[in-house]
The first five atom37 places (N, CA, C, CB, O) and aatype in JSON, in Angstrom:
{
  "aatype": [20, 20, 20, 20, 20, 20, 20, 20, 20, 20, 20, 20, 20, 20, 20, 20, 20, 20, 20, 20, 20, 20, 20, 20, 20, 20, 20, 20, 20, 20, 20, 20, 20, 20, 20, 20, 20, 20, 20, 20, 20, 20, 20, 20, 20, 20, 20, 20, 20, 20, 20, 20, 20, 20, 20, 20, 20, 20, 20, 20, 20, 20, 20, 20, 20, 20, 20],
  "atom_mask": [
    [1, 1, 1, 1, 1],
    [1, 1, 1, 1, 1],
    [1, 1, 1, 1, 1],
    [1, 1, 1, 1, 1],
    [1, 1, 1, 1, 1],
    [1, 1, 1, 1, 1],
    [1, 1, 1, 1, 1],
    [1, 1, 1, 1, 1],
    [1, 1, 1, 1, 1],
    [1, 1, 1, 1, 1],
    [1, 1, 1, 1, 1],
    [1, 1, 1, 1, 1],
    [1, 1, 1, 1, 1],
    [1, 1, 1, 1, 1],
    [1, 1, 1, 1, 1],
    [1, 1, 1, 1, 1],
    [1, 1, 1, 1, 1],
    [1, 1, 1, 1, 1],
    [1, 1, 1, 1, 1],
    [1, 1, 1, 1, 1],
    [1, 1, 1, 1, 1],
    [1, 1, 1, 1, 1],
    [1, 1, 1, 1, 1],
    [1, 1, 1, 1, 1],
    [1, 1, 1, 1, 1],
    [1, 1, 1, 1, 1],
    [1, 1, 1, 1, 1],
    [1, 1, 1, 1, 1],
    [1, 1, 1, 1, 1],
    [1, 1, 1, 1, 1],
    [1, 1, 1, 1, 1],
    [1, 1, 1, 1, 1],
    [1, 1, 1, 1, 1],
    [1, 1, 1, 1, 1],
    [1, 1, 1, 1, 1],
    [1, 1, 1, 1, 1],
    [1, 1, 1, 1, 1],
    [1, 1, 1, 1, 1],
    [1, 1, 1, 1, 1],
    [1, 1, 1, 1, 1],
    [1, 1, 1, 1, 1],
    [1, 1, 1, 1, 1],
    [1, 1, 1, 1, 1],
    [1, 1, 1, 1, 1],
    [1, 1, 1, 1, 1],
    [1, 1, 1, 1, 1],
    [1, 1, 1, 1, 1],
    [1, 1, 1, 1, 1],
    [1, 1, 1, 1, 1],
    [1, 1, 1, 1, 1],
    [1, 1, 1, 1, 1],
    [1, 1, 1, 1, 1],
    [1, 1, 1, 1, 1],
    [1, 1, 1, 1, 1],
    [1, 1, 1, 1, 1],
    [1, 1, 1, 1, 1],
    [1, 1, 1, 1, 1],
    [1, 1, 1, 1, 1],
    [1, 1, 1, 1, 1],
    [1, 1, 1, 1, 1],
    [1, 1, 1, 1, 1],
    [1, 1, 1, 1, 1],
    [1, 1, 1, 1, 1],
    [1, 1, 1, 1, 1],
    [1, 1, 1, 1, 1],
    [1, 1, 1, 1, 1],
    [1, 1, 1, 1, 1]
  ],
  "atom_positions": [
    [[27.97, 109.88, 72.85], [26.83, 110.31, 73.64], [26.46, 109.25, 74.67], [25.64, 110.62, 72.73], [26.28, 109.42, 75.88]],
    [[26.38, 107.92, 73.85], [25.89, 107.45, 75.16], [26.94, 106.74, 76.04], [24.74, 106.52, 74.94], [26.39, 106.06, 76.91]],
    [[28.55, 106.69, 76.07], [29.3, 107.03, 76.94], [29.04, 108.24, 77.77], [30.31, 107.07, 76.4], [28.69, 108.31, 78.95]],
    [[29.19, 108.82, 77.24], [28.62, 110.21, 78.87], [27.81, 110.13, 79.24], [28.34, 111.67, 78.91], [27.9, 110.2, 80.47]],
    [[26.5, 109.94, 78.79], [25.43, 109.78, 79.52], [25.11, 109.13, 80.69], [24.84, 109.44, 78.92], [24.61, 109.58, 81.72]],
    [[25.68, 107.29, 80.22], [25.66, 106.69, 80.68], [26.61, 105.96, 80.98], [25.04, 106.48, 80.44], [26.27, 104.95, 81.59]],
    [[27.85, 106.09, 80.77], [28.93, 105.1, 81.29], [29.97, 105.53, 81.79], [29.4, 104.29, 80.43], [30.51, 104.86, 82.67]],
    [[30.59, 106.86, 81.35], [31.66, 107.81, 81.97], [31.65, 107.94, 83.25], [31.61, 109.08, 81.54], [30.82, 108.66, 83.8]],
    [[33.11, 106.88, 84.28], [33.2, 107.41, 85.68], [33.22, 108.89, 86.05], [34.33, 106.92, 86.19], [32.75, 109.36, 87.08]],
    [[33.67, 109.38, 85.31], [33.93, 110.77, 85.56], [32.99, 111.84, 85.7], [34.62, 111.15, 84.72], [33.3, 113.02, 85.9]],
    [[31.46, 111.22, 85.53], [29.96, 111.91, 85.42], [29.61, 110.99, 86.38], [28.98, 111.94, 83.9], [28.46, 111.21, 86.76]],
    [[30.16, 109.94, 86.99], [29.11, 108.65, 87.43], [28.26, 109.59, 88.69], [30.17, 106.85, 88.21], [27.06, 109.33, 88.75]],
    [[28.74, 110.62, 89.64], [27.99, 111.03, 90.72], [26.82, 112.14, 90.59], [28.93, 111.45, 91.62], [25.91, 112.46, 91.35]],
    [[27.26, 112.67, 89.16], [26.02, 113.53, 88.89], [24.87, 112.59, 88.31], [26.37, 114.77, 87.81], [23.74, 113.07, 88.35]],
    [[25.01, 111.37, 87.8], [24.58, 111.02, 86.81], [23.43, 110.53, 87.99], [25.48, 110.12, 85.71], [22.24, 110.81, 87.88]],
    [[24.04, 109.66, 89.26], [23.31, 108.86, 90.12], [22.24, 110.06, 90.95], [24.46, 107.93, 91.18], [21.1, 109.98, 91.41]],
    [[23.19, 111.12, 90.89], [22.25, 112.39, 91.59], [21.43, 112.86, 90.83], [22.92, 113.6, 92.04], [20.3, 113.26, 91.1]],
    [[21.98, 112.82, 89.8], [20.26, 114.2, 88.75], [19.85, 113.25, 88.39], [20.37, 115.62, 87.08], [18.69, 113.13, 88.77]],
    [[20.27, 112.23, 87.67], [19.56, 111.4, 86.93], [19.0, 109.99, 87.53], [20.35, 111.19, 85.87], [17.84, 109.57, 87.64]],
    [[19.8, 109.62, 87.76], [19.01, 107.86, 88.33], [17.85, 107.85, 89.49], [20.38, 106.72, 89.21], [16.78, 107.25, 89.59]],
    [[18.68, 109.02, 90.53], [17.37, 109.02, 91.36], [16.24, 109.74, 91.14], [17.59, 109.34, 92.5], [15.11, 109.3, 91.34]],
    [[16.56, 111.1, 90.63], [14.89, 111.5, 90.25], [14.22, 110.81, 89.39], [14.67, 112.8, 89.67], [13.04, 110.51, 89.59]],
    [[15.02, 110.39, 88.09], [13.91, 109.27, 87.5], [13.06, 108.66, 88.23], [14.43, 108.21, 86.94], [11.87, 108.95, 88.14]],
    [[13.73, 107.22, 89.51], [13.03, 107.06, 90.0], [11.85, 107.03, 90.78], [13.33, 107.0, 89.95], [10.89, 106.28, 90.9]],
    [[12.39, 108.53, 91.49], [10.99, 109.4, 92.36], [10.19, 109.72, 90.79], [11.6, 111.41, 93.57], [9.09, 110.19, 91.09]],
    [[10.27, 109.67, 89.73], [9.27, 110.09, 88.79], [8.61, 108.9, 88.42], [9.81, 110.83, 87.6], [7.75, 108.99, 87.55]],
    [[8.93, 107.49, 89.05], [8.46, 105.67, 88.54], [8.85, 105.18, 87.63], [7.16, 105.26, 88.19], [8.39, 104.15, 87.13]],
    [[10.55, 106.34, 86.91], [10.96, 105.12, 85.65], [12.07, 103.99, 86.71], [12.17, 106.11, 83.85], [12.34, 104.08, 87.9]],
    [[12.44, 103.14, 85.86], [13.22, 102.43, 86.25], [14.33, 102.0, 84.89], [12.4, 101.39, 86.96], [15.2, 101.13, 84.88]],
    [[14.04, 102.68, 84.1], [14.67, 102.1, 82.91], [15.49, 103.61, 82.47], [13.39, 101.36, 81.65], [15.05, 104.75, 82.34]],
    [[16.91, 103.03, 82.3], [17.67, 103.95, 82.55], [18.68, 103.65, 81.28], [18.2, 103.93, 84.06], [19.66, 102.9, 81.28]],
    [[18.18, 104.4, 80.24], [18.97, 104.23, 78.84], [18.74, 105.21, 78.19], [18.67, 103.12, 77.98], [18.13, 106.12, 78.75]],
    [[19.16, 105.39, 76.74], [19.74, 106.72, 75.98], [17.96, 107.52, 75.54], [21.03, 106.11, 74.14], [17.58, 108.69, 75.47]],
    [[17.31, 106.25, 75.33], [15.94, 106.69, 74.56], [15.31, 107.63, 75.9], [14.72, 105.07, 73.99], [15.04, 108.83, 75.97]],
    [[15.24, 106.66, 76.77], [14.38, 107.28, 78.05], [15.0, 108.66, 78.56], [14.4, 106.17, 79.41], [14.3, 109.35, 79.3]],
    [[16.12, 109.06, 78.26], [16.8, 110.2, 78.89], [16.88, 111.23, 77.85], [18.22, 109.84, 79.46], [17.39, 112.3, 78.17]],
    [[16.36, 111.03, 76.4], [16.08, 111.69, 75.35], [14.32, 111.8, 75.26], [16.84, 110.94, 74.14], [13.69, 112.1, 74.24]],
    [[13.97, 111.61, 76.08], [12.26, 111.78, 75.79], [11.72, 110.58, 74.75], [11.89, 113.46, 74.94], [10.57, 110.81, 74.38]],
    [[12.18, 109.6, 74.3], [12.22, 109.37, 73.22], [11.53, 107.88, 73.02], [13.54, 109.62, 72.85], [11.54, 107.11, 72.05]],
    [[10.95, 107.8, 74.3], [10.4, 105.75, 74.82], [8.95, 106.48, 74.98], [11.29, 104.59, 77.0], [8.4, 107.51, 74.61]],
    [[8.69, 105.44, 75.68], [7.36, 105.26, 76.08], [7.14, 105.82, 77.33], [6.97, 103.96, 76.09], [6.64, 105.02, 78.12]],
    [[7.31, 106.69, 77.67], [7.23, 107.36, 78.87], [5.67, 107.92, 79.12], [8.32, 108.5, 78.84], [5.24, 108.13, 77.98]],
    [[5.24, 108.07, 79.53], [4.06, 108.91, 79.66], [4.32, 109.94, 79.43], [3.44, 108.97, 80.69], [5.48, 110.31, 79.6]],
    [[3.27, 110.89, 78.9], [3.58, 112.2, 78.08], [3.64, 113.21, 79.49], [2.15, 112.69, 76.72], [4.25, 114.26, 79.28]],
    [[3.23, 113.08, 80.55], [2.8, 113.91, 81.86], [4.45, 114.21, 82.21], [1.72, 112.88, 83.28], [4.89, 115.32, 82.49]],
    [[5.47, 112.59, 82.09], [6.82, 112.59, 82.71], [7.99, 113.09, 81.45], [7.14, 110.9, 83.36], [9.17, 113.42, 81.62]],
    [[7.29, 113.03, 80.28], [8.36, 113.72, 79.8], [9.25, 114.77, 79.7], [8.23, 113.73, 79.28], [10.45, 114.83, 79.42]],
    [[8.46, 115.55, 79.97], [8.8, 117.2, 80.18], [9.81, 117.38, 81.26], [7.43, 118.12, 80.66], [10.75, 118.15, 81.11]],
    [[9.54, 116.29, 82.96], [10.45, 116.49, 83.86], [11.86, 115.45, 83.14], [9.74, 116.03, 85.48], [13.03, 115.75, 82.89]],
    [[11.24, 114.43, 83.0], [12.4, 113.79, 82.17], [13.3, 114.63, 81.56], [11.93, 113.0, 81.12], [14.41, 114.74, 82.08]],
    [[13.11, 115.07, 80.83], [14.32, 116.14, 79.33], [14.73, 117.22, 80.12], [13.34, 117.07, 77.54], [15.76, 117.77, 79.73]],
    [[14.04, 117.78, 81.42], [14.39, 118.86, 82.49], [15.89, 118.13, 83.34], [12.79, 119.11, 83.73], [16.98, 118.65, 83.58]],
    [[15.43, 116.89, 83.6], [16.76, 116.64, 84.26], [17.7, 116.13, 83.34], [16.67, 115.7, 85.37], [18.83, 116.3, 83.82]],
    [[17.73, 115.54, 82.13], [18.55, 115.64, 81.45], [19.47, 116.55, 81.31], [18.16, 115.5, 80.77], [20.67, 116.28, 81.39]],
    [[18.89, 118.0, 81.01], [19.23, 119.51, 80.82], [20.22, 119.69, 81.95], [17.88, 120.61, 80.92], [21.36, 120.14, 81.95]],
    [[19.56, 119.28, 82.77], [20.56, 119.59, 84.59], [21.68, 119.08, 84.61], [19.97, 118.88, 86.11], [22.73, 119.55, 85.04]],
    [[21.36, 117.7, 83.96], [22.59, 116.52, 83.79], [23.61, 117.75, 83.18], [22.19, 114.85, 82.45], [24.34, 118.48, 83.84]],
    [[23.44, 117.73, 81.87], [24.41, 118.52, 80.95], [24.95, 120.18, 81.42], [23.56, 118.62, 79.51], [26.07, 120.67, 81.29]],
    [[23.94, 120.66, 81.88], [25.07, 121.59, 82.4], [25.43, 121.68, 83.77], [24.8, 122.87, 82.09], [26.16, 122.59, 84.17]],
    [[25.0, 120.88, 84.44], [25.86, 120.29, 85.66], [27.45, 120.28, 85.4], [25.38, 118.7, 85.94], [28.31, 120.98, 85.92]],
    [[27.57, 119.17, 84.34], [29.17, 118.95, 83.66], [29.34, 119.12, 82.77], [29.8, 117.99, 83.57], [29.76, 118.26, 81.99]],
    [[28.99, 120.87, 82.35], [29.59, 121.74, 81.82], [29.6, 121.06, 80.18], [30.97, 122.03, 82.65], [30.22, 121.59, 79.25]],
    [[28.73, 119.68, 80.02], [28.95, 119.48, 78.76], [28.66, 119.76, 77.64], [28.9, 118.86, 78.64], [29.21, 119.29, 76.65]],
    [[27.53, 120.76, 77.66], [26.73, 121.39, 76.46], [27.64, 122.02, 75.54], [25.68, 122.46, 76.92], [27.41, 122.23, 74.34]],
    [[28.77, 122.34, 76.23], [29.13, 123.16, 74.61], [30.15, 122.01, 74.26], [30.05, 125.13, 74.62], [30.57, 122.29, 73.14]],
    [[30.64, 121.04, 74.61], [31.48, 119.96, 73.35], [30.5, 119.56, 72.98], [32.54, 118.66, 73.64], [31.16, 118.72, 72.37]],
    [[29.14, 119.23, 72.63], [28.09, 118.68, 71.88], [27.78, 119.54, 70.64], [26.89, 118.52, 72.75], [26.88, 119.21, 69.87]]
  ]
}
């Protein structure tokens, strides 16, 4: 898991597109397995978009069904 998430070249352009930058436009900066699972200290307001782009992440690249 957290090879794909986060380390697989082969995701690296969705990952920087759904994930790294909207985080940012949302004010995280911390970019790890907890925070992309809802699962830190996030404010409860950003979680919801948080776990939304996660979702995008995954079926972006088609990965939901090997999980």
């Amino acid at each position: 898991m957290n090879h794909f998430m986060l380390e697989c070249p082969c995701f690296h352009s969705h990952r920087v597109m759904l994930l790294q930058e909207k985080l940012r436009a949302l004010g995280i900066s911390t970019f790890d397995l907890p925070t992309l699972l809802g699962a830190t200290s996030i404010d409860s307001s950003r979680q919801s978009a948080v776990l939304r782009l996660t979702c995008a992440f995954l079926n972006k690249t088609n990965q939901l069904q090997c999980l």
